[in-house]
C-alpha positions as CSV (number, residue, x, y, z in Angstrom):
1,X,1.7,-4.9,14.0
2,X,2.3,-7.6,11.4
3,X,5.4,-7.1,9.1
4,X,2.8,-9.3,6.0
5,X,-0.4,-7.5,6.3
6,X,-2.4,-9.2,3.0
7,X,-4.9,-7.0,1.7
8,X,-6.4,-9.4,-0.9
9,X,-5.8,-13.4,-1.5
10,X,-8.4,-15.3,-4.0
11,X,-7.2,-17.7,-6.7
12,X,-6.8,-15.0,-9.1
13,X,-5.7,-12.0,-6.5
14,X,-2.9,-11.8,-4.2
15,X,-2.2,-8.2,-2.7
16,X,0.1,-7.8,0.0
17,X,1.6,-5.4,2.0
18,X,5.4,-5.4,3.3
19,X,6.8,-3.7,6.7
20,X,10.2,-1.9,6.1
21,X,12.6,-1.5,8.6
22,X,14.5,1.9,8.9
23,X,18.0,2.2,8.4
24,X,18.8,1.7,12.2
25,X,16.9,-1.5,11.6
26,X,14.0,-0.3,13.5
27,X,9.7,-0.5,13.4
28,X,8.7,1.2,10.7
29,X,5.1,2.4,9.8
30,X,6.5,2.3,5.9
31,X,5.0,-0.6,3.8
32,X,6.1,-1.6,0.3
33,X,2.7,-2.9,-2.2
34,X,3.4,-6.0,-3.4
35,X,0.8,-7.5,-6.1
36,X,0.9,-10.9,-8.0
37,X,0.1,-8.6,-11.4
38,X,1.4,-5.2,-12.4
39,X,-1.1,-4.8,-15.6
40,X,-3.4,-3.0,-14.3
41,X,-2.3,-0.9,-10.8
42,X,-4.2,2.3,-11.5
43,X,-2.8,5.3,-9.1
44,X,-3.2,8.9,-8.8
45,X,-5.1,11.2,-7.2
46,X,-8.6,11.2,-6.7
47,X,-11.3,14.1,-7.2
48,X,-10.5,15.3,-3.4
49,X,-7.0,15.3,-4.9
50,X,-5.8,12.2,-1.7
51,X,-3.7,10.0,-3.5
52,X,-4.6,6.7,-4.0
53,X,-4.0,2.7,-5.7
54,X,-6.4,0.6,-6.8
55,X,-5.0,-3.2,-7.7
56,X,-6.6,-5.5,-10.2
57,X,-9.4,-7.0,-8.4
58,X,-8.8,-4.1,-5.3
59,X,-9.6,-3.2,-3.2
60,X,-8.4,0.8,-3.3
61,X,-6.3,2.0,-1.3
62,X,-6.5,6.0,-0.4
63,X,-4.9,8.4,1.5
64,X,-6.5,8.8,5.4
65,X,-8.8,6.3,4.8
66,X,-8.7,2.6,6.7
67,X,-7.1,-0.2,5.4
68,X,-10.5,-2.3,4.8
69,X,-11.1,-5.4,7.3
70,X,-8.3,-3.2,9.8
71,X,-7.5,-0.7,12.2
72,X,-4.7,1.3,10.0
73,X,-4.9,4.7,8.5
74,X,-3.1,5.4,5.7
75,X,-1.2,8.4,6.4
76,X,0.5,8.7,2.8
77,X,1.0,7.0,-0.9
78,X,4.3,7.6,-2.2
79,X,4.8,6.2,-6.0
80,X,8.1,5.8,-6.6
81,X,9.3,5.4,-9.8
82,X,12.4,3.4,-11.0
83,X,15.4,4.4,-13.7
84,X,17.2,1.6,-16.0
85,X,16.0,-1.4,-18.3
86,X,12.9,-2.5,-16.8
87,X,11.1,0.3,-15.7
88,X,8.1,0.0,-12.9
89,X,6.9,1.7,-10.1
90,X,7.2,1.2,-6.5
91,X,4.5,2.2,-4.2
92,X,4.8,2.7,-0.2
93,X,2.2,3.6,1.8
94,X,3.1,5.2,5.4
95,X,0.6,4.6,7.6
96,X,-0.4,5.9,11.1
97,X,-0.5,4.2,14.7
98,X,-2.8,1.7,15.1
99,X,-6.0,3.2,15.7
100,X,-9.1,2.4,18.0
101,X,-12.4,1.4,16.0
102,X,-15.7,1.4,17.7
C-alpha cells in the first residue's frame, strides 16, 4: 500500500491522503486528509448516521464505503479537532486491508 494515496488532482483540486506510522514506527492503516483548501471541508454524519468528508470539488469520503478508483474500505473517520491560536480540524480515516474487487 502506498504511503501518498491522491484522491483528487485537477488544477483547481488537490486531495491527498497520508500513511502514518505507529509509534513503533510501523505500517499503519491510519491516514491523515490533506487538502490544498480548508474553506469548504463539510463532515459529519450522514442520514445512515456513517460518518463522512466531503472536500471542495470531492469526491466524499464515508464510512465502509470504497475509496473511489481503489480497493480500500474505509473502516473509520475520526475528526480531530485542535486547541490554541489557529484553530482547524484534523481528519484520519482508518481504513481496512486491502480488499479484493471483482
Amino acid at each position: 500500500m502506498q504511503d501518498i494515496l491522491v484522491i483528487k488532482k485537477t488544477p483547481n483540486y488537490f486531495h491527498y491522503l497520508k500513511k502514518l506510522k505507529s509509534m513503533e514506527g510501523k505500517t499503519s492503516l491510519v491516514f491523515e486528509l490533506h487538502t490544498n483548501d480548508w474553506s469548504f471541508v463539510k463532515r459529519g454524519k450522514n442520514e445512515k448516521g456513517l460518518r463522512f468528508v466531503h472536500p471542495k470539488g470531492g469526491p466524499t469520503l464515508i464510512q465502509g464505503e470504497i475509496i473511489p478508483n481503489t480497493t480500500l474500505k474505509i473502516q473509520d473517520i475520526v475528526f480531530k479537532e485542535s486547541e490554541g491560536i489557529e484553530r482547524h480540524v484534523r481528519i484520519f480515516l482508518i481504513l481496512e486491508e486491502q480488499i479484493n474487487v471483482n
